[in-house]
C-alpha positions as CSV (number, residue, x, y, z in Angstrom):
1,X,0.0,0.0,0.0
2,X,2.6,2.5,0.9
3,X,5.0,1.6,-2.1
4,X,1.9,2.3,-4.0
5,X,1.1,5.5,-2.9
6,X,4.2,6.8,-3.1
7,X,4.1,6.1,-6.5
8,X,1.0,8.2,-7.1
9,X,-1.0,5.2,-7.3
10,X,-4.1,5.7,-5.7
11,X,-4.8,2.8,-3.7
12,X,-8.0,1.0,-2.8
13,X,-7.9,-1.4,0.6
14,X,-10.4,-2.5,3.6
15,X,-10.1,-1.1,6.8
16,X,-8.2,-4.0,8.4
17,X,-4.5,-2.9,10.8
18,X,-3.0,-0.1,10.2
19,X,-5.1,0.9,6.8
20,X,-7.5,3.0,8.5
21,X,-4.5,5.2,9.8
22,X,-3.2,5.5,6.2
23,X,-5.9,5.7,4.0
24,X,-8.5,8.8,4.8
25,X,-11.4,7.7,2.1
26,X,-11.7,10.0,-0.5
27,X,-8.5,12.0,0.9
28,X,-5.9,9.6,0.4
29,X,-7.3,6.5,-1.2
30,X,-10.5,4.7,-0.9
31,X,-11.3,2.1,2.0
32,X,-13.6,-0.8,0.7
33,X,-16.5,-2.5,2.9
34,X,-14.8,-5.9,2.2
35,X,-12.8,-7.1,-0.6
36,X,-15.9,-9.1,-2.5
37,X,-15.5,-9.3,-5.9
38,X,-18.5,-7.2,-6.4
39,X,-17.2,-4.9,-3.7
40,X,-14.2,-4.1,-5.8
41,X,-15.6,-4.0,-8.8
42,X,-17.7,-1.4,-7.4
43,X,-15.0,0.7,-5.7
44,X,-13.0,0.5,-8.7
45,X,-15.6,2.3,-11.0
46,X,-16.2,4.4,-8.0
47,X,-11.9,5.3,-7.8
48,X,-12.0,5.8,-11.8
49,X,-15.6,8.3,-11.6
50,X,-14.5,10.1,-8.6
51,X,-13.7,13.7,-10.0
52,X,-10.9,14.5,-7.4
53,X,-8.8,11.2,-8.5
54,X,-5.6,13.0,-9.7
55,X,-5.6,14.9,-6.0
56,X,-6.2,11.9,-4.4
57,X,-3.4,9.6,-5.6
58,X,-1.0,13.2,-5.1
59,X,-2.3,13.3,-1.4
60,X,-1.5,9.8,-0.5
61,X,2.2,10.6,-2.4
62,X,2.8,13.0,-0.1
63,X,1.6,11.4,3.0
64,X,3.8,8.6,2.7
65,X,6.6,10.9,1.4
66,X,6.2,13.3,5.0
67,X,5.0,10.4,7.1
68,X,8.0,7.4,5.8
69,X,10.7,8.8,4.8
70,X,14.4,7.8,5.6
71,X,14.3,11.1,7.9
72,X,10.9,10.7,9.7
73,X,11.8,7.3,10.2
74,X,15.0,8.6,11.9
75,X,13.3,11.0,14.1
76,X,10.3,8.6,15.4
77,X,13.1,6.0,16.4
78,X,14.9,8.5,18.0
79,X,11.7,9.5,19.5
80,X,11.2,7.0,21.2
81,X,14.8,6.0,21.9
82,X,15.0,8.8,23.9
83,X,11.9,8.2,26.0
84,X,13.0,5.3,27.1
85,X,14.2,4.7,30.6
């Protein structure tokens, strides 16, 4: 999902883990009931219609660029490095 999005791909998923905390429907992707074939063949029609596509997929890039980058990454572990004692 997060390779994905940062390659502009806007991504389509259920709201299963971590997805939820990712995936803002309609703001950085688009969060399925369930993954039924007729589910995503819905939610597929519904990603290609949906008028704000292009600044969808260019949302989730730069979530996951500001979010899991090498540098972020960096700072959260020293985050919580730091916090422990």
């Amino acid at each position: 999902m997060l390779e994905a999005m940062a390659c502009g791909t806007p991504v389509l998923a259920t709201p299963v883990g971590a997805i939820p905390d990712v995936i803002i429907d309609g703001k950085t992707g688009f969060i399925m009931e369930n993954n039924s074939p007729e589910c995503i063949a819905d939610n597929v029609v519904r990603a290609l219609e949906h008028p704000d596509l292009e600044q969808i997929a260019e949302a989730g890039r730069r979530f996951v660029e500001e979010n899991f980058s090498f540098e972020k990454t960096v700072e959260n572990w020293k985050e919580i490095l730091q916090n422990i004692e």
